[in-house]
C-alpha positions as CSV (number, residue, x, y, z in Angstrom):
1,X,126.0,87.0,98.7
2,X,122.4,88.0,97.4
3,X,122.2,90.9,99.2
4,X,125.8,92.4,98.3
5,X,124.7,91.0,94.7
6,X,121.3,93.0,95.2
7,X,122.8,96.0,96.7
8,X,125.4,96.4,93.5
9,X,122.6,95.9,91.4
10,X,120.7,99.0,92.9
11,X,123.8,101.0,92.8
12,X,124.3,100.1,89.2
13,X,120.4,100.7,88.3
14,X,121.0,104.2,89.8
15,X,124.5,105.0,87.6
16,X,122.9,104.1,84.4
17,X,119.8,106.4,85.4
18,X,120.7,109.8,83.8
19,X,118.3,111.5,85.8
20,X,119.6,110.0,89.2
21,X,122.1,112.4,91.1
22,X,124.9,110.9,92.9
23,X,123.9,112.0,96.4
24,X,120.6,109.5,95.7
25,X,120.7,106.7,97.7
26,X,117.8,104.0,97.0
27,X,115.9,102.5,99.7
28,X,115.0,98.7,99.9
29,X,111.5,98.4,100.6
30,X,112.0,94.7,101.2
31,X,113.3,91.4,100.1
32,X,111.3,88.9,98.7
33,X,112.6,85.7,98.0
34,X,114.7,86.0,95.4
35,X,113.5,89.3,95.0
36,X,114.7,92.7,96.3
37,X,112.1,95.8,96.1
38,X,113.2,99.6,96.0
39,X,112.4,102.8,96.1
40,X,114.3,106.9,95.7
41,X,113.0,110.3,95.3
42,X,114.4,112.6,92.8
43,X,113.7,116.1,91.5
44,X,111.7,114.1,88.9
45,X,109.8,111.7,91.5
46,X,109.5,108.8,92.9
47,X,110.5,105.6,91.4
48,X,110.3,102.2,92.6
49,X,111.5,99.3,91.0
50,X,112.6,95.5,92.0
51,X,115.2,93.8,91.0
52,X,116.9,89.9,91.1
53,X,119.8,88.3,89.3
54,X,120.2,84.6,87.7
55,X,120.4,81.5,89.7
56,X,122.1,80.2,86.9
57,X,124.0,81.9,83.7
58,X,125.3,79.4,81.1
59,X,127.3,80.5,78.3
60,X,130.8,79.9,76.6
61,X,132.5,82.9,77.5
62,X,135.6,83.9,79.7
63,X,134.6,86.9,80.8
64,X,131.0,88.6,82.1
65,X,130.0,91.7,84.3
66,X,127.1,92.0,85.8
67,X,124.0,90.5,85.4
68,X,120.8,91.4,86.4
69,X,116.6,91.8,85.6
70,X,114.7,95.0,86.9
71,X,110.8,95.8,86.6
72,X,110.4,99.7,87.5
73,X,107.6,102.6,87.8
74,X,107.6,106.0,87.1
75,X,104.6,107.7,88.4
76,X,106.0,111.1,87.4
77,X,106.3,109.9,83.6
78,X,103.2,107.4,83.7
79,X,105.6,104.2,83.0
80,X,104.7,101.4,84.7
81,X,106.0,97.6,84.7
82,X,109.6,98.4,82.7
83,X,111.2,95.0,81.9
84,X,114.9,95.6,81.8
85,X,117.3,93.1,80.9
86,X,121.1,93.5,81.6
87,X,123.5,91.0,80.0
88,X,127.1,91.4,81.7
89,X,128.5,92.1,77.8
90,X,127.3,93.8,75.0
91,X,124.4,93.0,73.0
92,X,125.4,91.9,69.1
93,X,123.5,94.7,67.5
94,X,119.8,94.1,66.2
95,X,120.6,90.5,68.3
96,X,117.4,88.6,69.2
97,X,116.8,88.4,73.2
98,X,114.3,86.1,74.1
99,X,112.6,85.4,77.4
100,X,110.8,82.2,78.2
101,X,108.1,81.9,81.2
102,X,106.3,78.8,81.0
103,X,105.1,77.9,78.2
104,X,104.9,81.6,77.0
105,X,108.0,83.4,74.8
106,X,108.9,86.8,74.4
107,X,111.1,87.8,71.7
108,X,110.1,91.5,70.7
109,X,112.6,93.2,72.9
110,X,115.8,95.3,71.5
111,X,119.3,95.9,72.3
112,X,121.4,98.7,72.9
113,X,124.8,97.8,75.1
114,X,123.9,95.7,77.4
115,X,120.7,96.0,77.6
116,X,117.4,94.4,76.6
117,X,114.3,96.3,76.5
118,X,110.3,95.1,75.4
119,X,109.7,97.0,72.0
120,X,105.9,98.3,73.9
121,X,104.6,99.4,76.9
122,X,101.7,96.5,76.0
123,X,104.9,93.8,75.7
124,X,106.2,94.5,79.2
125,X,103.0,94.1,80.9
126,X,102.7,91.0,79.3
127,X,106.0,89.8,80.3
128,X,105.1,91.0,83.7
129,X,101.9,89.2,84.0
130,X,103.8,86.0,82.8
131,X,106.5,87.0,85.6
132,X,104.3,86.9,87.9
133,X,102.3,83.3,87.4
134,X,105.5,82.1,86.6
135,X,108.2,80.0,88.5
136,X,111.2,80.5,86.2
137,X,112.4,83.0,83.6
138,X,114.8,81.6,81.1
139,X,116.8,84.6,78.7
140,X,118.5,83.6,75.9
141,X,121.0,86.4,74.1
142,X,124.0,86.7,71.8
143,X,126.9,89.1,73.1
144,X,128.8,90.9,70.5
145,X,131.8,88.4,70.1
146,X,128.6,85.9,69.3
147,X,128.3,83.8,72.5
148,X,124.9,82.9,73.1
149,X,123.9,82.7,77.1
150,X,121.3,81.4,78.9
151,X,120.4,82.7,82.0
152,X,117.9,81.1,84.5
153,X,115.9,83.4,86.7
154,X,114.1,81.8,90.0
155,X,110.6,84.2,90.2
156,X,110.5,83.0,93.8
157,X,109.1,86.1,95.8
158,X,108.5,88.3,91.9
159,X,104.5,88.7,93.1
160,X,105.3,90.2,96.5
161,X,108.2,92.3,95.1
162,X,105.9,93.5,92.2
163,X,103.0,94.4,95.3
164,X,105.1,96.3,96.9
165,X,106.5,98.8,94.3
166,X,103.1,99.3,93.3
167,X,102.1,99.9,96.5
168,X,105.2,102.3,97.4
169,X,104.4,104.3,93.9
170,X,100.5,103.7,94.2
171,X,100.3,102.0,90.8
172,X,96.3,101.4,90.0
């Protein structure tokens, strides 16, 4: 189930990439616990990024698509350590999302769909250096119809994952 959960992920990472063509295929670099690193070439470059979904999503609704958390670099556009959030439903617009590591919370992100993304380059490397001493990444949002949802992330594996796409895209 993770890996068909993982593979859709990748294929869905890809389709909301403008820049990716529909011939590209990722390719997984490895699995990781509960984490799954990857990797394509396009005319732009290489990008490799990792990917897991919730061990548990809690929410009152009826209805949810997809859910999922990516971290990915860009070495063509110097982006490193991209936090990207996907709820399964639309964000309320200008909604808080908040992520909780440990004892450490992260609430400067913003919305736009389904999507959360940090509001700095300096925000995601800090959720990414929580990610990676963490054990557990809990994130809270509202959907548009106002159901909050909690979604608990296992960061089993999120170390090695991370290691490798840096390795793969020879992040310094």
């Amino acid at each position: 189930m993770k890996k068909y959960l993982l593979i859709l992920v990748a294929s869905l990472f890809l389709s909301s990439n403008v820049q990716a063509a529909s011939s590209i295929t990722p390719k997984q670099i490895g699995e990781y616990d509960d984490w799954v690193a990857y990797y394509y070439q396009d005319s732009s470059g290489l990008t490799c990024y990792m990917a897991s979904t919730p061990k548990r999503d809690e929410g009152k609704y009826t209805k949810r698509g997809n859910i999922y958390t990516v971290v990915t670099h860009r070495p063509s556009d110097k982006s490193y350590d991209v936090v990207n959030i996907t709820a399964g439903y639309t964000y309320k617009p200008e909604s808080k999302v908040e992520i909780k590591i440990g004892n450490q919370t992260f609430d400067k992100l913003f919305v736009s769909g389904d999507k959360a993304w940090a509001t700095s380059d300096k925000t995601d490397r800090e959720i990414v250096a929580a990610m990676k001493r963490g054990t557990r990444m809990i994130v809270k949002g509202v959907s548009s119809k106002g159901t909050v949802t909690k979604d608990t992330y296992s960061l089993a594996g999120f170390s090695q994952a991370y290691k490798a796409i840096s390795a793969k895209c020879k992040k310094r």
